[in-house]
C-alpha positions in Angstrom: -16.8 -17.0 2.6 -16.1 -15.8 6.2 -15.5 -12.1 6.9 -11.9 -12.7 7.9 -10.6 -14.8 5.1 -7.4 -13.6 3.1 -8.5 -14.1 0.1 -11.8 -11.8 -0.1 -9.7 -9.1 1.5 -7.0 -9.2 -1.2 -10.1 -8.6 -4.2 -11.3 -5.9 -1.2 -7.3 -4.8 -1.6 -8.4 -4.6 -5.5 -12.2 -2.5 -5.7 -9.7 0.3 -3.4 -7.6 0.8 -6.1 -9.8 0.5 -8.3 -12.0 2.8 -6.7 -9.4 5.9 -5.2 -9.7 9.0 -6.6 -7.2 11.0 -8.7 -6.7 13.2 -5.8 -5.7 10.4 -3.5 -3.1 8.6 -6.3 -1.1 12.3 -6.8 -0.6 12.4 -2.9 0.2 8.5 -2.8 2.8 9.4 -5.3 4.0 12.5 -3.9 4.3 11.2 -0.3 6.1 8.2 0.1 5.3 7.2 3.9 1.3 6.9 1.9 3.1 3.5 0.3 3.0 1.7 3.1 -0.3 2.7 4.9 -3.0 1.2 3.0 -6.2 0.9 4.1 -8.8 -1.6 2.8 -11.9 -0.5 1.3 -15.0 -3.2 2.8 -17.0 -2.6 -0.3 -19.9 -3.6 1.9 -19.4 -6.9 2.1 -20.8 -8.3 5.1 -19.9 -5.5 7.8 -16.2 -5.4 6.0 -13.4 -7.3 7.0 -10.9 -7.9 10.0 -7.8 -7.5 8.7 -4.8 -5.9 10.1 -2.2 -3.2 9.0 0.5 -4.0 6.1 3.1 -6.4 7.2 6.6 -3.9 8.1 8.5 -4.9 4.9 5.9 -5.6 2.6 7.3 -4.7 -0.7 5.8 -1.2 -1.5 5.5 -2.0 -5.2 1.9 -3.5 -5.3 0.2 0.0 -3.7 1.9 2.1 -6.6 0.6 0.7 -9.4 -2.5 2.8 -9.5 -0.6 5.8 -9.0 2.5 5.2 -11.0 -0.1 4.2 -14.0 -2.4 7.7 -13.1 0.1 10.2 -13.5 2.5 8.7 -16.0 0.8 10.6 -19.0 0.7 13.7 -17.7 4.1 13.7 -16.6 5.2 12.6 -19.9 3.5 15.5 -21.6 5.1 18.0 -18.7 8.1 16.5 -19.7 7.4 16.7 -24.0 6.4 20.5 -23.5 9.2 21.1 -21.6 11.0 23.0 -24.3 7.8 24.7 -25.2 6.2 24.4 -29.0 9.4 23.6 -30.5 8.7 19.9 -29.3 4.7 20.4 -30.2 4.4 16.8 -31.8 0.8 15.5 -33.3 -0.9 12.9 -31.9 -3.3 12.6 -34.2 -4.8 14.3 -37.1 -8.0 14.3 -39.0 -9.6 16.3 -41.9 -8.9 19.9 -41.5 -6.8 19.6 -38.2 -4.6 17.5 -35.4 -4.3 16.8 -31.9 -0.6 17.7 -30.5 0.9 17.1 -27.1 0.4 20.6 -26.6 -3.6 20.2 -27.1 -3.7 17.0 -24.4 -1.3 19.1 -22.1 -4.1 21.9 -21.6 -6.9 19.5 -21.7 -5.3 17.1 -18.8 -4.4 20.1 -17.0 -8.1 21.9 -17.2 -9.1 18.3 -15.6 -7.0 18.9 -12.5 -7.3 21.6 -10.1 -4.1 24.3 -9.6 -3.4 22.0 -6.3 -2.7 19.0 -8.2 -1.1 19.9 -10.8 1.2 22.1 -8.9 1.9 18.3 -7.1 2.7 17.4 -9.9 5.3 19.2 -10.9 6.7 18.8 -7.3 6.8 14.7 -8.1 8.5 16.0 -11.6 11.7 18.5 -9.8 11.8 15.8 -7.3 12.6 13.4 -10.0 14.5 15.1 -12.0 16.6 16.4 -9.2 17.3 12.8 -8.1 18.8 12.0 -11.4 21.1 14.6 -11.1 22.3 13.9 -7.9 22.1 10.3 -8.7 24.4 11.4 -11.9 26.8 12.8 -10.0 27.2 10.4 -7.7 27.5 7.7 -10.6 24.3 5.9 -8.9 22.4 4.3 -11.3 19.5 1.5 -11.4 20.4 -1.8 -12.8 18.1 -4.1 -15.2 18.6 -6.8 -12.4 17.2 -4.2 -9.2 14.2 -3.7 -12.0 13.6 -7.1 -12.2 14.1 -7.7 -8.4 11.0 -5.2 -7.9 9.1 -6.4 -10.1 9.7 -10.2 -8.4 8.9 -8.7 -5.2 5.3 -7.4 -6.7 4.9 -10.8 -8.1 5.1 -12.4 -5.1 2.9 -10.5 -3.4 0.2 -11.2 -6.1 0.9 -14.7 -5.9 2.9 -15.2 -9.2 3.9 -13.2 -12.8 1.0 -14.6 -14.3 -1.3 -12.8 -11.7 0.7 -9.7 -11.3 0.3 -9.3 -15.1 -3.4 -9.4 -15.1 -3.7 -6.8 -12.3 -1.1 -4.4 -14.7 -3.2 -5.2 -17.3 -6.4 -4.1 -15.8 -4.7 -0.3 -15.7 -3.8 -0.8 -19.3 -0.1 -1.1 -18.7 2.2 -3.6 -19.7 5.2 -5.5 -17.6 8.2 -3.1 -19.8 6.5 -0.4 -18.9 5.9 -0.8 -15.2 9.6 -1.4 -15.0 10.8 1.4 -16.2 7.9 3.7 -14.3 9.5 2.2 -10.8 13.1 3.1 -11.9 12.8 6.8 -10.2 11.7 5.1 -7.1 14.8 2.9 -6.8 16.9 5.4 -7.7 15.5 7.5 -4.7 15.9 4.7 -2.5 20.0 4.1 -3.9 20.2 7.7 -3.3 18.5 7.8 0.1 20.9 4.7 1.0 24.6 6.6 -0.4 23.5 9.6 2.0 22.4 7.4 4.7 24.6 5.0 5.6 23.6 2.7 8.3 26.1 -0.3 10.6 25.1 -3.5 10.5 24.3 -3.3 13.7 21.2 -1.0 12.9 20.2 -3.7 10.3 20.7 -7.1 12.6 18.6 -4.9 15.8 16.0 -3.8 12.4 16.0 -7.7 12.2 15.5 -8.4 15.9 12.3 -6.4 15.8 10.6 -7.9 13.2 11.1 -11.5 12.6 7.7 -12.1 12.1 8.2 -10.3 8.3 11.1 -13.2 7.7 9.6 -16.1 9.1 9.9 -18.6 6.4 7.2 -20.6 8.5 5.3 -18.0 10.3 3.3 -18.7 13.8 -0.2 -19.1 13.2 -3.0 -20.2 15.3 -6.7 -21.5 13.8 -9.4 -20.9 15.8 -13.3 -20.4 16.2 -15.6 -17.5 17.0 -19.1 -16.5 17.3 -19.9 -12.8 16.1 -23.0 -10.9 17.5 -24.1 -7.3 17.5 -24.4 -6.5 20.7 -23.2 -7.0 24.1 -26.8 -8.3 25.5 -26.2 -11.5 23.2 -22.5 -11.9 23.9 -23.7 -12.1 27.6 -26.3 -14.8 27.0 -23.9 -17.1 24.5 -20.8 -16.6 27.3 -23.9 -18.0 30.0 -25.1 -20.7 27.7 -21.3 -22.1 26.9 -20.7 -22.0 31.0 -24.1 -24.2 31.1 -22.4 -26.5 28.6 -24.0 -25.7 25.6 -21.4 -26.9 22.3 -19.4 -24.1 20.9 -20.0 -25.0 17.5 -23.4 -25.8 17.3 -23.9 -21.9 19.0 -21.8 -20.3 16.3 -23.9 -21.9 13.9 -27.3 -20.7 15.7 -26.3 -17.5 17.0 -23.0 -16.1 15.1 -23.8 -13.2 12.4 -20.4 -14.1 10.3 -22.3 -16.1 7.2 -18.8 -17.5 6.1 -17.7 -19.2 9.5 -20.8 -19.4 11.4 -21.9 -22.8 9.2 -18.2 -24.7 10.1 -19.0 -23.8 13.7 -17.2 -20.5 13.9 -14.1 -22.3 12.3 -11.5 -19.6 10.8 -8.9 -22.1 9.9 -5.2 -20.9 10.2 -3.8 -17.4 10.4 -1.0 -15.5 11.4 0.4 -11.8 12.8 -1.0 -9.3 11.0 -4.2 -11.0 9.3 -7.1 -9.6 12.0 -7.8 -6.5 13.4 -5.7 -6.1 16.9 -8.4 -6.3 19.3 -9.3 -10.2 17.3 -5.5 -11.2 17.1 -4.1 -10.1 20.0 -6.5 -12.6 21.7 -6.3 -14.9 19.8 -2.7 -15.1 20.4 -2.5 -15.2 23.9 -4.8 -18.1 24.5 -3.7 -21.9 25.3 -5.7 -24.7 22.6 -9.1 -25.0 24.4 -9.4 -22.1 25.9 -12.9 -20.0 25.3 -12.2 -16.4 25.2 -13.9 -13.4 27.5 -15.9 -11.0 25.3 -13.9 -9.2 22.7 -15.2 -6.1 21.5 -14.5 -4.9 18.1 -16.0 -2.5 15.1 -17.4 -5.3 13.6 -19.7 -6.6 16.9 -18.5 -8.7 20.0 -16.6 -12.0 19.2 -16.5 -15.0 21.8 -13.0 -16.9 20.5 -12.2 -20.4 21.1 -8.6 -21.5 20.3 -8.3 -24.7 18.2 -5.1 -25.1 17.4 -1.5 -23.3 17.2 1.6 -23.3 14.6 4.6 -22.5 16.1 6.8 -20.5 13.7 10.2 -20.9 11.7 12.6 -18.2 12.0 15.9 -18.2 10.0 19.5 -16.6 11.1 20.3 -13.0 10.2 22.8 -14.6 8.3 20.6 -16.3 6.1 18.5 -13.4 5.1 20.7 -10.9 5.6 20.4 -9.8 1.9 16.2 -9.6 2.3 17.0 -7.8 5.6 19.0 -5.0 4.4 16.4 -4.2 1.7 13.5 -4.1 4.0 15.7 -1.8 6.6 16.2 0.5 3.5 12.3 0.5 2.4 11.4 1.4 6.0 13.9 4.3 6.6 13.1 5.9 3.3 9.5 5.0 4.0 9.8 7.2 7.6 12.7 9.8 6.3 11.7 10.7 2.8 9.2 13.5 3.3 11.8 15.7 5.9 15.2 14.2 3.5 13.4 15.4 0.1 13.0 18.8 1.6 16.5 18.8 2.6 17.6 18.0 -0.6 15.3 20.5 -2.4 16.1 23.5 0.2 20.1 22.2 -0.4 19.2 22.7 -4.3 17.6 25.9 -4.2 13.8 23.9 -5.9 11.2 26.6 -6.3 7.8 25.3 -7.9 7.4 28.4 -9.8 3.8 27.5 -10.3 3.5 28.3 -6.5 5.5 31.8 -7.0 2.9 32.7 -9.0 0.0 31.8 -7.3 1.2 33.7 -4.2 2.1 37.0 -6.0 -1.3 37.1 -8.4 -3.7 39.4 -7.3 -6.3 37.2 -8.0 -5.4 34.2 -6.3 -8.0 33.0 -3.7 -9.1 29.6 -2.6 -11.8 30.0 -5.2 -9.2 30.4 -8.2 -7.8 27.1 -7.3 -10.2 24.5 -8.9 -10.7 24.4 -12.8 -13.6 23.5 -14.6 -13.9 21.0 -17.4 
């Protein structure tokens, strides 16, 4: 399988969830613009893969199941000891004593430095302080926006029946996913109410990014040979300019193991699929045409254009409904970090937890990481 095809980079897209740390999946939850940068994890497989940045409108969903799933406990017992012991509720019990919510509250929390969990409890206020405003503007987050998500993650995984398996895999079920997006879409109902926009900012949003509606998007297939280094990038652009066959040199010389035995062959892609040094070639070339050298961080690549797909673009009209949602994604995407503190300074939010730290006499950067 060739270093550039879609499908190893979407199990690549898998082993980094899988693989991110519990610091990285509290600050993927507590900063919203993290949704939508994602970077793929090689996991060594043949010098990585060139793939390109997140498509702009690419539903957020998929990069929060990890960490929705990876603090939903905690918050719940943050939440369940909210009121103190009064709510202390067992969890389970065995001869001569119990485990309460209280017990797992201190042991998650001596798992998690005084950083974290103080983000924590910033994701919490921010939260619960949407609700409230949410409340009071009589906002609230229909079964049928649930289910719109969750066909949007779908998608993206190529059908319910996939999407289920990659929920089930962090031991979560369909229900419960639903309701763990629900503060996110209220947030983005919010942000929307408090941020109106013309249609004329969503049909120019449109303009600038067809590609992410193109019911039929442009693609072009095409062939390359991968080297290491420029020395025998030089000696395969002289030997093609003798007349030696393209092909038959990407099968000699090219390093790529999954395209190097079709001749180079990559089949089809589109925008967004290669790194930008690879595609933006690609992309400018007429059918025929043999590239210059084209340096990238996986070695130097001699291209040869094959073929091209022109793409399909519907109205505004007809999409005006996807449109609208992917404007809103983006802006809250950009905005939420600088409108969240708005909202919290507006509010008078103080993380106590932070208070405290400041004014103990004991606090030092030491103090702030707990044992097991």
């Amino acid at each position: 399988m060739s270093m550039l095809n879609k499908d190893e980079n979407e199990a690549q897209v898998d082993e980094h969830l899988e693989n991110q740390t519990e610091e990285q999946q509290t600050e993927a939850v507590h900063d919203e613009a993290s949704k939508q940068e994602v970077v793929v994890n090689d996991g060594g497989n043949n010098g990585g893969s060139i793939n390109g940045p997140a498509k702009s409108g690419m539903p957020a969903w998929p990069w929060m199941i990890v960490s929705v799933i990876a603090i939903a406990a905690f918050v719940f017992v943050l939440v369940s000891n909210g009121s103190g012991n009064s709510n202390n509720k067992k969890l389970a019990q065995f001869d001569g004593g119990s485990v309460t919510e209280l017990d797992f509250y201190h042991e998650i929390k001596k798992q998690v430095t005084d950083e974290q969990f103080s983000t924590m409890v910033d994701t919490l206020v921010e939260s619960k302080l949407i609700e409230e405003l949410a409340d009071k503007a009589k906002i609230t987050v229909t079964e049928e926006d649930m289910n719109k998500a969750i066909d949007e993650a779908a998608a993206y995984y190529g059908g319910m029946e996939s999407f289920e398996q990659v929920l089930q895999q962090y031991s979560t079920t369909l229900e419960t996913f639903k309701e763990q997006i629900k503060p996110d879409l209220l947030k983005k109902a919010l942000y929307k109410q408090q941020n109106p926009a013309t249609e004329d900012k969503i049909k120019a949003y449109f303009d600038d990014n067809k590609d992410t509606f193109a019911t039929a998007p442009e693609k072009v297939r095409a062939s390359h040979i991968l080297v290491n280094t420029q020395e025998e990038a030089d000696a395969i652009v002289a030997d093609l300019k003798a007349g030696k066959d393209f092909a038959e040199l990407a099968k000699e010389k090219s390093t790529d193991p999954g395209s190097a035995a079709n001749g180079g062959d990559l089949d089809f892609f589109g925008h967004g699929d290669m790194v930008p040094e690879f595609e933006n070639a690609a992309f400018s070339m007429e059918v025929g045409q043999i590239s210059d050298i084209i340096p990238s961080d996986y070695g130097f690549h001699i291209i040869k254009l094959t073929d091209k797909q022109a793409g399909v673009y519907p109205t505004y009209d007809e999409v005006k409904d996807k449109v609208a949602d992917a404007y809103w994604t983006n802006e809250l995407t950009v905005n939420s970090v600088l409108w969240l503190a708005k909202l919290k300074e507006d509010n008078h939010v103080k993380n106590l937890l932070n208070e405290e730290a400041k004014s103990s006499p004991s606090a030092s950067p030491s103090s702030s990481t707990s044992t097991n």
